[in-house]
C-alpha positions in Angstrom: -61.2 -21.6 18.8 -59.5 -18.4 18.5 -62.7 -16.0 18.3 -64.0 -17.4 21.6 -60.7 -17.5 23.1 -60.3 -13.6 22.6 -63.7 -13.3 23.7 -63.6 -15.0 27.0 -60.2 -13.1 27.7 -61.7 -9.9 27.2 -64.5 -10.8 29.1 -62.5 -12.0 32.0 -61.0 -8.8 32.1 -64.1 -7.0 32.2 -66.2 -8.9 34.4 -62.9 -10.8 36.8 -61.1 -14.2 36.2 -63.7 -16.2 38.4 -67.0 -15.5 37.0 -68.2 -18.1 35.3 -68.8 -18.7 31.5 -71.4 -21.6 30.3 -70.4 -22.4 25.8 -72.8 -24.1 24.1 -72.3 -25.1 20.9 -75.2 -25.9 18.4 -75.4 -28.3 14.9 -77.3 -30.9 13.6 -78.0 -34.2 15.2 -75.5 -36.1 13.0 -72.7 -34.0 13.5 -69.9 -35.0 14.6 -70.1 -33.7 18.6 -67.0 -36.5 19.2 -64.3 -34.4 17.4 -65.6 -31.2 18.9 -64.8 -32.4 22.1 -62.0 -34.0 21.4 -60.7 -30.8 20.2 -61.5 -28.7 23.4 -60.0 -31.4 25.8 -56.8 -30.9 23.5 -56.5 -34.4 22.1 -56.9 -33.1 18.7 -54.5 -30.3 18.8 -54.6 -27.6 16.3 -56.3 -25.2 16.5 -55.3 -24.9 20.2 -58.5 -24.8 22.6 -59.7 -21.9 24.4 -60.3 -24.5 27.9 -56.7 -25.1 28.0 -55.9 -21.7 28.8 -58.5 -20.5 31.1 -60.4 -21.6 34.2 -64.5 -21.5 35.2 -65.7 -22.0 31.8 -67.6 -24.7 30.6 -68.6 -26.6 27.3 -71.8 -27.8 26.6 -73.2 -29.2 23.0 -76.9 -28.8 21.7 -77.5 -31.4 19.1 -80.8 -29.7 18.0 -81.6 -27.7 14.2 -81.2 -24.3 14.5 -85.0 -24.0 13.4 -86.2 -25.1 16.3 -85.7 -23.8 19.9 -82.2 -24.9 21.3 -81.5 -24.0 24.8 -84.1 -22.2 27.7 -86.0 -19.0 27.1 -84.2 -15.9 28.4 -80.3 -17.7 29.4 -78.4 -16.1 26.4 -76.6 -13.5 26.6 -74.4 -13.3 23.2 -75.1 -15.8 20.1 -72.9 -16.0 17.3 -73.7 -17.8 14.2 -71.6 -18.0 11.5 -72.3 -19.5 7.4 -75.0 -21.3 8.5 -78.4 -19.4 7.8 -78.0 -19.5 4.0 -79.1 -23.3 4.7 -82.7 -23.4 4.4 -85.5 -25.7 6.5 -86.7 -27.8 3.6 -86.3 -28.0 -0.4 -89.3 -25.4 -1.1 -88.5 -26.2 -5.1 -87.1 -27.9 -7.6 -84.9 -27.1 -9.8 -85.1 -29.2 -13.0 -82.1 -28.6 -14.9 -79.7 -27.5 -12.2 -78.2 -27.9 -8.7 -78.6 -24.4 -7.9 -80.6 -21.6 -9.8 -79.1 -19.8 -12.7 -80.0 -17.9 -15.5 -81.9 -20.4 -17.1 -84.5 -21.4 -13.9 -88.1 -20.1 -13.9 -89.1 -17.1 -12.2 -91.6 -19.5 -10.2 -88.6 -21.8 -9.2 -86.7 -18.5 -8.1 -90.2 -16.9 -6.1 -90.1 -20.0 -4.2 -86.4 -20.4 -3.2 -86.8 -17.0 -2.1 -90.2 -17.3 -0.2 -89.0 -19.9 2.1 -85.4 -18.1 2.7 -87.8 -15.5 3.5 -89.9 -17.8 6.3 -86.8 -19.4 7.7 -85.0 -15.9 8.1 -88.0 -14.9 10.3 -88.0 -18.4 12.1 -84.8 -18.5 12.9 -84.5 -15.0 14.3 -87.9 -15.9 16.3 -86.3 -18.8 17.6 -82.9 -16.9 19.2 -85.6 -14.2 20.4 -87.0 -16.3 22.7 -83.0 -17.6 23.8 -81.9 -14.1 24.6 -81.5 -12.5 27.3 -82.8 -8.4 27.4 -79.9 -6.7 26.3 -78.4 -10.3 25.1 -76.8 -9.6 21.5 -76.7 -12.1 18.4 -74.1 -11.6 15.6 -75.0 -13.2 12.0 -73.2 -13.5 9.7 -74.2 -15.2 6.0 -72.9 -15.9 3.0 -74.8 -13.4 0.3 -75.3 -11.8 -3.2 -72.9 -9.3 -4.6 -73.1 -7.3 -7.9 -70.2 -7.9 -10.3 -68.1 -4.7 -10.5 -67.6 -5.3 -14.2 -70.7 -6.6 -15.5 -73.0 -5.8 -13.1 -74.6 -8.9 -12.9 -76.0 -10.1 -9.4 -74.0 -13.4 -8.1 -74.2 -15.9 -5.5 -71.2 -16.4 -4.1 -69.6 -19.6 -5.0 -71.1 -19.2 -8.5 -68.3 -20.5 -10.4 -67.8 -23.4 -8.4 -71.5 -24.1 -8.0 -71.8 -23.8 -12.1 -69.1 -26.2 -12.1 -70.5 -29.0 -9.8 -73.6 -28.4 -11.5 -72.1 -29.2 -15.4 -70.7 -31.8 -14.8 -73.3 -33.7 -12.6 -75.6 -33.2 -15.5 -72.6 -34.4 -17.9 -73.6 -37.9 -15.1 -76.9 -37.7 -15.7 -76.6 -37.2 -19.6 -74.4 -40.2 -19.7 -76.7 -42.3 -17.5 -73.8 -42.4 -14.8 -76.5 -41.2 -12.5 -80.5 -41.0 -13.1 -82.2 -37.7 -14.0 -84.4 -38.4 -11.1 -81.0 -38.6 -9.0 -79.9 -35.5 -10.9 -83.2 -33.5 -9.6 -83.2 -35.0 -6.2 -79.6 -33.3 -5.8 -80.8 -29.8 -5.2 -78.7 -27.8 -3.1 -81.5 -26.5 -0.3 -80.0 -23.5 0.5 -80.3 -19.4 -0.5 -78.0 -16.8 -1.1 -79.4 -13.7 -0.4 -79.1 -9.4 -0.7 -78.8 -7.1 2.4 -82.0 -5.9 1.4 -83.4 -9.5 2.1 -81.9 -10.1 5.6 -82.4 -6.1 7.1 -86.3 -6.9 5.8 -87.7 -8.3 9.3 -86.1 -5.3 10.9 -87.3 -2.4 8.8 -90.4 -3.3 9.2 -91.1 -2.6 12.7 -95.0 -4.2 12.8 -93.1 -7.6 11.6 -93.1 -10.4 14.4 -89.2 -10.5 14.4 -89.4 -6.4 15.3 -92.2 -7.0 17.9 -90.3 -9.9 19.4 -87.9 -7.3 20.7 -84.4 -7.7 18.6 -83.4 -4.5 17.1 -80.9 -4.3 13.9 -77.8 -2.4 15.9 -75.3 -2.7 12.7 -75.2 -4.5 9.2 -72.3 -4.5 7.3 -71.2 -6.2 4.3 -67.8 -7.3 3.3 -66.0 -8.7 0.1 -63.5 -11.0 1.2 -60.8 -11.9 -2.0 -60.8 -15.6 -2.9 -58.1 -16.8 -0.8 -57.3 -19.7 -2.5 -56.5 -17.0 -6.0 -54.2 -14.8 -3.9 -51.8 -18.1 -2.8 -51.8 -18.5 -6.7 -50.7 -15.2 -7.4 -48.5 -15.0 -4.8 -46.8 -18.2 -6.0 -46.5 -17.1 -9.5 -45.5 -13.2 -9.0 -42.8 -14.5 -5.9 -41.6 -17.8 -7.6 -42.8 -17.8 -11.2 -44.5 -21.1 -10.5 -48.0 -21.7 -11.9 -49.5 -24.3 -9.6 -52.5 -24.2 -11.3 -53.4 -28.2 -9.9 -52.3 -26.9 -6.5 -54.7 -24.1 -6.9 -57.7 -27.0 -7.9 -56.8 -29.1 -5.3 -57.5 -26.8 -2.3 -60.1 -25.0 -3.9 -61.8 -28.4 -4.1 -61.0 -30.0 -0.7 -62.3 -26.8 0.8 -65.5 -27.0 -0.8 -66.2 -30.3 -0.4 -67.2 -30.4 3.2 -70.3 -28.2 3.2 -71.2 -29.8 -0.7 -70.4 -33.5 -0.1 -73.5 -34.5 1.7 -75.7 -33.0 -0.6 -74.3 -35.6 -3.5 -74.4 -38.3 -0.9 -78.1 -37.7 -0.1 -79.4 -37.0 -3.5 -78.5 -40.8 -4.6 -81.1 -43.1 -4.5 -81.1 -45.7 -1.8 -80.9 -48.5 -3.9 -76.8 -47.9 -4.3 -74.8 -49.3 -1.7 -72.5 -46.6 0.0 -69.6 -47.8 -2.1 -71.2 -47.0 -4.7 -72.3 -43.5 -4.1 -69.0 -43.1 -2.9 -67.1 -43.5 -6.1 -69.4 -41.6 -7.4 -69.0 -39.1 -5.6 -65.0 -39.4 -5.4 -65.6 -38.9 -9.2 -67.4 -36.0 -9.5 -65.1 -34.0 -7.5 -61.7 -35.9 -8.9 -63.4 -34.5 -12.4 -64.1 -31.0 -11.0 -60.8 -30.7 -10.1 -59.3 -31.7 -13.0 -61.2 -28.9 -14.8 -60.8 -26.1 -13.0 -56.7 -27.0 -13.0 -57.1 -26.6 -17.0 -59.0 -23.3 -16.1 -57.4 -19.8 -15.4 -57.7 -18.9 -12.2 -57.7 -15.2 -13.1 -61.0 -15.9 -14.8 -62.6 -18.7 -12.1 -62.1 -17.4 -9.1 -64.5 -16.4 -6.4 -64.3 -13.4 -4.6 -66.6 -14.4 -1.3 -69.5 -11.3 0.2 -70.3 -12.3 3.8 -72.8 -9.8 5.2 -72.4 -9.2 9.1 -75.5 -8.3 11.6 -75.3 -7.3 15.4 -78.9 -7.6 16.4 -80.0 -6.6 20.3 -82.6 -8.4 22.5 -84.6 -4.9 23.8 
């Protein structure tokens, strides 16, 4: 709400307080496109929408994968997508003894993941060629890779967390809580990836995404500090207080809305919902509880988001 809000003001400026603006906001089919709009009409209030504000604008909603094509050829002129892209088409492997890859998967597990990041990278970009306008711009940007600055090491980011989730749904499967064929079928389809990976399409100026027309205008990245670590600090240096299950909690309940369905969907079908649902109430109840008995100077997760501007020549 408040990024487009800025951006329609300063475009109002520019371009005068009648021209017209068209939103259109993309997700998946099953989303829920209900709260959104309850949200811009104002009925759900915070954060406060952008339409109360401002006049000649206008919402729209594209229930449609990002994969595929989403709105007319040649009507966009800006595109923003944000933590999105490191979500991947399909489940191109899997991983046997993980949730994730780690140290321990196979470099032919790793190839794979990579391979079809790699595909739906250039498909995606292919796909919002096509939507732009010449001169239109699209800004990225994706969750990514970082090297540790004390071991070196190359992360994901959520690692801890994602290790986390990952012990102690094979702790499930171990105990027979869940099956190892339910463990298996809960891979996370998604791919953390370097700037190397996502400038690729542009530096090669043969590829299709280069001879579609976008051009690579910036790429940054950006560490951003675990948020969730610096209330804890803050709390402890300011008030001496280590809220060390306040520090679970939130770390938790904001993680659980992009990892929650994967859980949900990797049960088999034969549970009822109840079921799966206490399951999965459980898993995060117990990843909680663990990481409150952990030290957060030790499990926290710094987050790298890398940031493109890309141009429709």
């Amino acid at each position: 709400m408040a990024i487009f809000g800025e951006l329609l003001a300063t475009l109002k400026d520019h371009h005068g307080p009648n021209t017209q603006f068209q939103v259109i906001h993309e997700d998946l089919e099953m989303n829920d496109f209900n709260s959104l709009f309850k949200r811009m009409s104002g009925i759900i209030p915070d954060p406060p929408s952008y339409l109360l504000k401002m006049d000649n604008v206008y919402v729209l909603a594209s229930g449609t994968n990002f994969y595929k094509q989403c709105i007319p050829s040649n009507s966009m002129h800006f595109m923003m997508s944000m933590t999105s892209v490191h979500w991947l088409s399909r489940t191109s492997t899997t991983f046997k003894n993980a949730i994730y890859k780690d140290a321990k998967s196979s470099t032919e597990e790793t190839v794979a993941l990579h391979k079809q990041a790699e595909l739906d990278w250039e498909t995606f970009l292919l796909r919002r060629s096509r939507e732009l306008k010449r001169g239109g711009l699209l800004v990225v940007g994706i969750c990514a890779v970082f090297e540790d600055r004390n071991t070196g090491e190359n992360k994901y980011t959520m690692y801890s967390l994602v290790g986390l989730l990952n012990e102690v749904w094979k702790e499930y499967s171990e105990s027979g809580k869940i099956s190892k064929e339910e463990f298996v079928n809960t891979n996370i389809s998604a791919c953390y990836r370097t700037m190397k990976e996502m400038r690729k399409p542009f530096d090669n100026k043969t590829s299709p995404v280069s001879r579609s027309g976008l051009t690579l205008l910036s790429a940054e990245a950006v560490v951003n500090p675990d948020v969730f670590y610096n209330d804890w600090r803050e709390k402890k240096d300011k008030e001496g207080i280590d809220d060390r299950e306040e520090f679970a909690r939130m770390y938790v309940s904001a993680h659980r809305n992009w990892s929650n369905s994967t859980f949900m969907n990797g049960l088999s079908d034969s549970r009822s919902l109840e079921e799966k649902e206490q399951i999965v109430d459980g898993l995060y109840d117990d990843v909680k509880k663990r990481i409150s008995r952990m030290n957060p100077e030790i499990f926290k997760d710094d987050v790298k988001f890398i940031y493109l501007v890309i141009r429709k020549e």
